[in-house]
CHARMM internal coordinates of N, CA and C (Angstrom, degrees):
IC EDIT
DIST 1 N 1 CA 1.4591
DIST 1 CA 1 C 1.5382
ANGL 1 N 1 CA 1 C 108.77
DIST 1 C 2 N 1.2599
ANGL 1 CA 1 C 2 N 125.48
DIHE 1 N 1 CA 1 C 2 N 132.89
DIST 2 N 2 CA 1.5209
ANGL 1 C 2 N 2 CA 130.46
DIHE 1 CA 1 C 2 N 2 CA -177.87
DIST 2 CA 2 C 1.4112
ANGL 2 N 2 CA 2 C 94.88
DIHE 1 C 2 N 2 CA 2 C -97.16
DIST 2 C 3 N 1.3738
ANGL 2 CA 2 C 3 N 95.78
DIHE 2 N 2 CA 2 C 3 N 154.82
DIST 3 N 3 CA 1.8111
ANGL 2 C 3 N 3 CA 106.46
DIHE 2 CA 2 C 3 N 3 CA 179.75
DIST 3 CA 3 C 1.6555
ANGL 3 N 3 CA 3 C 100.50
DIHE 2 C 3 N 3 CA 3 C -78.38
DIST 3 C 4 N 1.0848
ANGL 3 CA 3 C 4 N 104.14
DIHE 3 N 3 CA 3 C 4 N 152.55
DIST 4 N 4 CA 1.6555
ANGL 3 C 4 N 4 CA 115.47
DIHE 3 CA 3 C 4 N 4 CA 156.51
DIST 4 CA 4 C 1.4990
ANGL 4 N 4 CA 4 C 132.43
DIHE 3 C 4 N 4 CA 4 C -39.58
DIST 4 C 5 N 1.2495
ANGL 4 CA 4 C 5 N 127.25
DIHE 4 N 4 CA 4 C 5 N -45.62
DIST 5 N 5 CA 1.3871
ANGL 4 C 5 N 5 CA 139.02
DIHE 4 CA 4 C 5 N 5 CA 154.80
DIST 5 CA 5 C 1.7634
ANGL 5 N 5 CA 5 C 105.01
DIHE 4 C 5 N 5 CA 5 C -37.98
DIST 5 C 6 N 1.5603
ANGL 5 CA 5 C 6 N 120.12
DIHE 5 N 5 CA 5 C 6 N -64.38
DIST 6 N 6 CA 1.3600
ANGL 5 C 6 N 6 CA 89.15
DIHE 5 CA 5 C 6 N 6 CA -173.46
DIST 6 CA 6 C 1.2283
ANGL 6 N 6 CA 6 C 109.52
DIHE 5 C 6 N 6 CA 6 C -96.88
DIST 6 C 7 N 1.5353
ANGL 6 CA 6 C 7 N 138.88
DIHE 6 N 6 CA 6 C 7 N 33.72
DIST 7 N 7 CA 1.4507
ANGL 6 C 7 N 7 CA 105.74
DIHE 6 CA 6 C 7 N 7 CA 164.49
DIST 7 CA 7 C 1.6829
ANGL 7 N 7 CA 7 C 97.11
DIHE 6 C 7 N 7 CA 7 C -98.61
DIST 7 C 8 N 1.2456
ANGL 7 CA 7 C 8 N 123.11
DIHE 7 N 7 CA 7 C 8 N -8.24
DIST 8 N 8 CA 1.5361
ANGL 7 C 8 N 8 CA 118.82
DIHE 7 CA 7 C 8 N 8 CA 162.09
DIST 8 CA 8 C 1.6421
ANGL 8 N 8 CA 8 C 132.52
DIHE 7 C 8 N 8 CA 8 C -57.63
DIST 8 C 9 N 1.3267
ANGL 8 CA 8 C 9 N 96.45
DIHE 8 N 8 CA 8 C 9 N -54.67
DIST 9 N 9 CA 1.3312
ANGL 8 C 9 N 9 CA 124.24
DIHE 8 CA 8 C 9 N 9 CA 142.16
DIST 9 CA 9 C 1.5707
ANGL 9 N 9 CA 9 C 128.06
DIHE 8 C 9 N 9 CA 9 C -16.15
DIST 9 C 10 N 0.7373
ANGL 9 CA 9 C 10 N 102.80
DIHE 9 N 9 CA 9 C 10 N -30.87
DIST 10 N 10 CA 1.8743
ANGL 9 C 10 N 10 CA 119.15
DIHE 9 CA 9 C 10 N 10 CA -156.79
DIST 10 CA 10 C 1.5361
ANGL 10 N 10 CA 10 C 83.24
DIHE 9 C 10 N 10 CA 10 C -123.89
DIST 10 C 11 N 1.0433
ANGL 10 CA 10 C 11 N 153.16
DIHE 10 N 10 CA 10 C 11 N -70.10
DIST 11 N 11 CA 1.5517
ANGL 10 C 11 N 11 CA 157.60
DIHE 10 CA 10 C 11 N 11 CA -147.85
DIST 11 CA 11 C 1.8341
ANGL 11 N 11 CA 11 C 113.49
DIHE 10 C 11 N 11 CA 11 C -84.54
DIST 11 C 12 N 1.3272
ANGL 11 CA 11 C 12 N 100.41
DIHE 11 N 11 CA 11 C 12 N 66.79
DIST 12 N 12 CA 1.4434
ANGL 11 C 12 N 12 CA 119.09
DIHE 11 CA 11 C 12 N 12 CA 178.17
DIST 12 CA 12 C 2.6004
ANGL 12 N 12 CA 12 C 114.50
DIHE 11 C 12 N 12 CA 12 C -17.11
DIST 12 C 13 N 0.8631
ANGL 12 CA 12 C 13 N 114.40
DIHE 12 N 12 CA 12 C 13 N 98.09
DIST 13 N 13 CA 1.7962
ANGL 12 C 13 N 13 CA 101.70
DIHE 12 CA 12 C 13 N 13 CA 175.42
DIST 13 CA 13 C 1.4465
ANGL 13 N 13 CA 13 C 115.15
DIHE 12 C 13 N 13 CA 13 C -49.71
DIST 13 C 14 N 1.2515
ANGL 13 CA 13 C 14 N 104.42
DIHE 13 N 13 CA 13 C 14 N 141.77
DIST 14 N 14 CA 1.4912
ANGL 13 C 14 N 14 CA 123.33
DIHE 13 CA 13 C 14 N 14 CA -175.99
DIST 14 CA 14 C 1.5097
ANGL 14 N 14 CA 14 C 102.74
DIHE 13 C 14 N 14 CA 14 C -64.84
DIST 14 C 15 N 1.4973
ANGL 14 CA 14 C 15 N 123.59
DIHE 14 N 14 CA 14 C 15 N -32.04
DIST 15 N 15 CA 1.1016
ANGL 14 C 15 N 15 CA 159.42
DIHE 14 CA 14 C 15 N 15 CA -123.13
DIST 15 CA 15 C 1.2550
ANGL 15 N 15 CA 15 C 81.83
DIHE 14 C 15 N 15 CA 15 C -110.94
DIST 15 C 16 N 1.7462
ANGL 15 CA 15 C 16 N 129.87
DIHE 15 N 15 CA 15 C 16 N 119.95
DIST 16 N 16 CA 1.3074
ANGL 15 C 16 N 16 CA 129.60
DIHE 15 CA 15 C 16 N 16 CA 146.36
DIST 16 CA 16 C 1.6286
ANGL 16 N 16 CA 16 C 107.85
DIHE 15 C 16 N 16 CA 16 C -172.32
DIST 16 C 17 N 1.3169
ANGL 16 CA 16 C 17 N 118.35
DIHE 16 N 16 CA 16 C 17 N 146.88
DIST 17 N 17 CA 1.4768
ANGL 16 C 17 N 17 CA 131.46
DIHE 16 CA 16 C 17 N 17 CA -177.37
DIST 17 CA 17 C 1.7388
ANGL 17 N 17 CA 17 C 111.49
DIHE 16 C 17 N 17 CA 17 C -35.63
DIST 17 C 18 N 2.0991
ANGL 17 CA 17 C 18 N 95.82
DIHE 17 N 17 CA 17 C 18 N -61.27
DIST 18 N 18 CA 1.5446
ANGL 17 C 18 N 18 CA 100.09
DIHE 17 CA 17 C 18 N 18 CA 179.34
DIST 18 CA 18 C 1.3802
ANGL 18 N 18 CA 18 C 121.36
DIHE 17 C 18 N 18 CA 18 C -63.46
DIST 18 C 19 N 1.1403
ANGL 18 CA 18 C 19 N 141.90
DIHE 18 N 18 CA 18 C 19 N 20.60
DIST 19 N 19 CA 1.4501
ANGL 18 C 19 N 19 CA 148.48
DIHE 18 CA 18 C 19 N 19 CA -160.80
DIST 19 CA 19 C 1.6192
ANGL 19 N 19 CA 19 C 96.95
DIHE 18 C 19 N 19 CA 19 C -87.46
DIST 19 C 20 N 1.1594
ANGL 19 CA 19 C 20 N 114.38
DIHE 19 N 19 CA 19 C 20 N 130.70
DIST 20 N 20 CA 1.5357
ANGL 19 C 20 N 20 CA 115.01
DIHE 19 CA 19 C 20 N 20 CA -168.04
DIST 20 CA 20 C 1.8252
ANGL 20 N 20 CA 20 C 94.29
DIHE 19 C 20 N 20 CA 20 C -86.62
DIST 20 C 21 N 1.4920
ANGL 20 CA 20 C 21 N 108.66
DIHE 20 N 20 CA 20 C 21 N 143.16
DIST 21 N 21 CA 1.8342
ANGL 20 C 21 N 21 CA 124.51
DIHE 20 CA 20 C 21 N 21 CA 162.61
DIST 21 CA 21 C 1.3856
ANGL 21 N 21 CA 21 C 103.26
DIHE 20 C 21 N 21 CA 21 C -32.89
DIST 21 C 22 N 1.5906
ANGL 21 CA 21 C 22 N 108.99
DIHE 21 N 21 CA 21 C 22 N 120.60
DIST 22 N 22 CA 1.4602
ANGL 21 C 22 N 22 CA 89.61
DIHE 21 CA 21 C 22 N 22 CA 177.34
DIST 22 CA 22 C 2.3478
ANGL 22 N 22 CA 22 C 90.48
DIHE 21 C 22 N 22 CA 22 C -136.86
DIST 22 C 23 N 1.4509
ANGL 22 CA 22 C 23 N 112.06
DIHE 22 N 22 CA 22 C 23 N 55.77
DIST 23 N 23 CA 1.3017
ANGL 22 C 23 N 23 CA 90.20
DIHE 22 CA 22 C 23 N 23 CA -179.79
DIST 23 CA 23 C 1.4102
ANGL 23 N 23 CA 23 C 97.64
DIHE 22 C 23 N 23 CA 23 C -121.84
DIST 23 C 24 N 1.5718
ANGL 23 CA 23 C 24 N 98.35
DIHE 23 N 23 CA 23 C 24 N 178.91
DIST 24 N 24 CA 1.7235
ANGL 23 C 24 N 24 CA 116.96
DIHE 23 CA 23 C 24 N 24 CA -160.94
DIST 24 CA 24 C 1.3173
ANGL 24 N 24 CA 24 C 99.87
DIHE 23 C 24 N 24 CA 24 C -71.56
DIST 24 C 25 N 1.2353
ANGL 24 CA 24 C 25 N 137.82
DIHE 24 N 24 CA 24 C 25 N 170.68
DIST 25 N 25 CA 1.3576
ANGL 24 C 25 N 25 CA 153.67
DIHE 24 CA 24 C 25 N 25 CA 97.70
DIST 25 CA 25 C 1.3592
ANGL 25 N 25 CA 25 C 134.54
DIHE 24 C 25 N 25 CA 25 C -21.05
DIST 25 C 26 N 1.0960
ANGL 25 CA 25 C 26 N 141.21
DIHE 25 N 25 CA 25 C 26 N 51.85
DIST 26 N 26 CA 1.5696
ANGL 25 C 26 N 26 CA 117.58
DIHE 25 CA 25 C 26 N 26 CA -169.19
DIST 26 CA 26 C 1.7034
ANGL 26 N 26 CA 26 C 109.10
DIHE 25 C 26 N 26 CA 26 C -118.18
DIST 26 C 27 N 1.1065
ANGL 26 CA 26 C 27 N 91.13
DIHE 26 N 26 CA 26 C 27 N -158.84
DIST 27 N 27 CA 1.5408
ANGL 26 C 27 N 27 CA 97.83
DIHE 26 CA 26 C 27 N 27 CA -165.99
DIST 27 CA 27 C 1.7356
ANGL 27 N 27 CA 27 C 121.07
DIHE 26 C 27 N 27 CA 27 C -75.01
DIST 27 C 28 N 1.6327
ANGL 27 CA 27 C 28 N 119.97
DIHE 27 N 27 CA 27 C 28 N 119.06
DIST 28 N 28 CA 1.6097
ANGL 27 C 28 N 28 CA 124.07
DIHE 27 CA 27 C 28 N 28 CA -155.00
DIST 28 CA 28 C 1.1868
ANGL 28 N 28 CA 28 C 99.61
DIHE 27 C 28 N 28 CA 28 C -58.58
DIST 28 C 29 N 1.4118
ANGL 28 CA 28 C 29 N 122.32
DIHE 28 N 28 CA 28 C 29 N 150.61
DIST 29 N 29 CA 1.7616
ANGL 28 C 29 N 29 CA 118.16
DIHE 28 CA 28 C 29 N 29 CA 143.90
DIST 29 CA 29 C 0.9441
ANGL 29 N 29 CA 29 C 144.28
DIHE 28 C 29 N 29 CA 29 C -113.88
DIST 29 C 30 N 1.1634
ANGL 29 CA 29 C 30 N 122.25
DIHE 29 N 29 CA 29 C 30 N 115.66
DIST 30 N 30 CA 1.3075
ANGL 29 C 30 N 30 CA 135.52
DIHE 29 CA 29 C 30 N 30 CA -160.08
DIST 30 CA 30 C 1.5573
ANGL 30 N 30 CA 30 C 118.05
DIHE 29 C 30 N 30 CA 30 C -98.85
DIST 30 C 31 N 1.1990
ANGL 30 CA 30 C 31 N 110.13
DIHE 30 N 30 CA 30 C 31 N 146.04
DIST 31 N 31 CA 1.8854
ANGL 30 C 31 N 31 CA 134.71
DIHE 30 CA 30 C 31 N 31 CA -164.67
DIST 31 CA 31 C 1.7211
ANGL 31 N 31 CA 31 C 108.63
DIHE 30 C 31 N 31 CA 31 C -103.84
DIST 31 C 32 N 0.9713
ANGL 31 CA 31 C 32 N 102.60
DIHE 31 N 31 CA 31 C 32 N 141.02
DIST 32 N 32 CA 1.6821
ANGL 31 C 32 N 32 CA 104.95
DIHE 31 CA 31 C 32 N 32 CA 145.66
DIST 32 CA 32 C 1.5009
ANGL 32 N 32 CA 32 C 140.26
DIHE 31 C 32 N 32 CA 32 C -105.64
DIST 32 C 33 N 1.1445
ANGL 32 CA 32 C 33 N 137.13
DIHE 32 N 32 CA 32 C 33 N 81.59
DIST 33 N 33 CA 1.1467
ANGL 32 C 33 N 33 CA 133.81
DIHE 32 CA 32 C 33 N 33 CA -133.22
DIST 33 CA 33 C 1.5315
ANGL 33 N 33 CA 33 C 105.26
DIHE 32 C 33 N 33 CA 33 C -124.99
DIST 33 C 34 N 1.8112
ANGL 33 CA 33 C 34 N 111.21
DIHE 33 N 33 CA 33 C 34 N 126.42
DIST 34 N 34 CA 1.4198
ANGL 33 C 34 N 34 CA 114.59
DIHE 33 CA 33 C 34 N 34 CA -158.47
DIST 34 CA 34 C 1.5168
ANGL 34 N 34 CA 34 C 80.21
DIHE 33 C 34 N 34 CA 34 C -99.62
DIST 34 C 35 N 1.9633
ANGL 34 CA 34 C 35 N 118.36
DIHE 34 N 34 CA 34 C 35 N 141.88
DIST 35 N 35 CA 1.3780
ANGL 34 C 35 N 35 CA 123.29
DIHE 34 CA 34 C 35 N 35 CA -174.78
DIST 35 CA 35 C 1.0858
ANGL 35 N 35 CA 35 C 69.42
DIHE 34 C 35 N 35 CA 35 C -119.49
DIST 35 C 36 N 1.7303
ANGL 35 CA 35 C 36 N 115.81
DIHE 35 N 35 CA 35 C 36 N 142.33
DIST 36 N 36 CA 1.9534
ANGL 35 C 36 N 36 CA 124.20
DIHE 35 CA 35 C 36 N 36 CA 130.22
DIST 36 CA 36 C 1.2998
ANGL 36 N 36 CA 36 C 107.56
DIHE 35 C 36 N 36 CA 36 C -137.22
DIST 36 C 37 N 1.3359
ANGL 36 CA 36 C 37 N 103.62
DIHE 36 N 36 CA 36 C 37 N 149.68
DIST 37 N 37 CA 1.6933
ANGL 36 C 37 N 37 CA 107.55
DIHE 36 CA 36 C 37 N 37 CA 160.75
DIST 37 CA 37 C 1.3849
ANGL 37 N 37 CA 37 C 107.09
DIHE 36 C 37 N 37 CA 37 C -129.81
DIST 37 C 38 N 1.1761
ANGL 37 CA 37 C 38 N 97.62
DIHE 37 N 37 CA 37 C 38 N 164.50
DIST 38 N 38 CA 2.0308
ANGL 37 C 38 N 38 CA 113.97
DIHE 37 CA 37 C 38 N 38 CA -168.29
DIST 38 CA 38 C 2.1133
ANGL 38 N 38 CA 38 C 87.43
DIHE 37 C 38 N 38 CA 38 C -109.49
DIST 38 C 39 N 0.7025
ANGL 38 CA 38 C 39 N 115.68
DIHE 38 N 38 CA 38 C 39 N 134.57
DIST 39 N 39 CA 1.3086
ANGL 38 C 39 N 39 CA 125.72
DIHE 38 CA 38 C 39 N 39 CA 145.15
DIST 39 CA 39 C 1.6194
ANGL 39 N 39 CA 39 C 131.53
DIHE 38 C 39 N 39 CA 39 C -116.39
DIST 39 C 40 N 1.6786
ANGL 39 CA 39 C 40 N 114.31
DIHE 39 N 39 CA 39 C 40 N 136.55
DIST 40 N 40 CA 1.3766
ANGL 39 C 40 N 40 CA 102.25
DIHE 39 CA 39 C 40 N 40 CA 178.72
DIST 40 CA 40 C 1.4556
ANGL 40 N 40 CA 40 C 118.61
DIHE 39 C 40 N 40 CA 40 C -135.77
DIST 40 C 41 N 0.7998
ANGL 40 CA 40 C 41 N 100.41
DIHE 40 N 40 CA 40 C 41 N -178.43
DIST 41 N 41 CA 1.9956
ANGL 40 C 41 N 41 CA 105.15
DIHE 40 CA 40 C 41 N 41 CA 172.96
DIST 41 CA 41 C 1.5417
ANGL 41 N 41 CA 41 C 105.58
DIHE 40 C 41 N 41 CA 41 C -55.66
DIST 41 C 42 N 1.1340
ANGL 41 CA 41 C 42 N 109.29
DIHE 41 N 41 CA 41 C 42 N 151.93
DIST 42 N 42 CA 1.4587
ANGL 41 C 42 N 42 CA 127.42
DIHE 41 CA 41 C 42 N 42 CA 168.93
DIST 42 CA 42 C 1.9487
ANGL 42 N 42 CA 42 C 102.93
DIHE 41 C 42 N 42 CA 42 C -52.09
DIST 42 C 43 N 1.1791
ANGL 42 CA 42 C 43 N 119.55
DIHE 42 N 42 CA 42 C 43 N -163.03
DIST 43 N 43 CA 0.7154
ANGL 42 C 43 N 43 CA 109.48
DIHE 42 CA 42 C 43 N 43 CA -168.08
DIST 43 CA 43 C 1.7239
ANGL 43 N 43 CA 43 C 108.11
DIHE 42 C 43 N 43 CA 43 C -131.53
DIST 43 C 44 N 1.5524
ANGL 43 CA 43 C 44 N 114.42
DIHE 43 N 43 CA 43 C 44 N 122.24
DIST 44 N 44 CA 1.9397
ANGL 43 C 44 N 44 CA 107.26
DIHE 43 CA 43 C 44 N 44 CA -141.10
DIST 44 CA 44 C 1.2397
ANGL 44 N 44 CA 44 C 120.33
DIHE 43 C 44 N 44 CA 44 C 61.60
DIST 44 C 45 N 1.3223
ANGL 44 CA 44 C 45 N 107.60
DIHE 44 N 44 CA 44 C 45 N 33.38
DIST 45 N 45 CA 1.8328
ANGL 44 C 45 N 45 CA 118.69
DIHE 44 CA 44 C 45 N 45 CA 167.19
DIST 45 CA 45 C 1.6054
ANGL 45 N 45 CA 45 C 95.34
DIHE 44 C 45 N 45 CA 45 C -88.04
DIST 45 C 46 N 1.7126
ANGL 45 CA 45 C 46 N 109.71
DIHE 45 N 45 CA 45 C 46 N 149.90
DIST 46 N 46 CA 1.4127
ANGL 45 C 46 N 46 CA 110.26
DIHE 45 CA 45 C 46 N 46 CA -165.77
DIST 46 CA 46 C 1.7487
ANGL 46 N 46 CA 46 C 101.53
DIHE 45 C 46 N 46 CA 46 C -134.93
END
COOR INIT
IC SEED 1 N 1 CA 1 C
IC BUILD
């Protein structure tokens, strides 16, 4: 039986920085989104 350490060891991560973009294209999604803001006087503004 081999210890745990090397069969990890041996089994290269999928996981790495240089890994080239590899996702789909599909269709965007888009929102409708109501913005407001309230603005007011300072505070003891006259």
């Amino acid at each position: 039986m081999l210890p745990r350490t090397a069969l990890t060891a041996e089994i290269p991560s999928p996981l790495s920085p240089d890994t080239p973009y590899t996702a789909k294209k599909s269709a965007p999604v888009t929102h409708d989104v109501e913005f407001s803001v309230i603005v007011t006087p300072p505070y003891h503004c006259k």
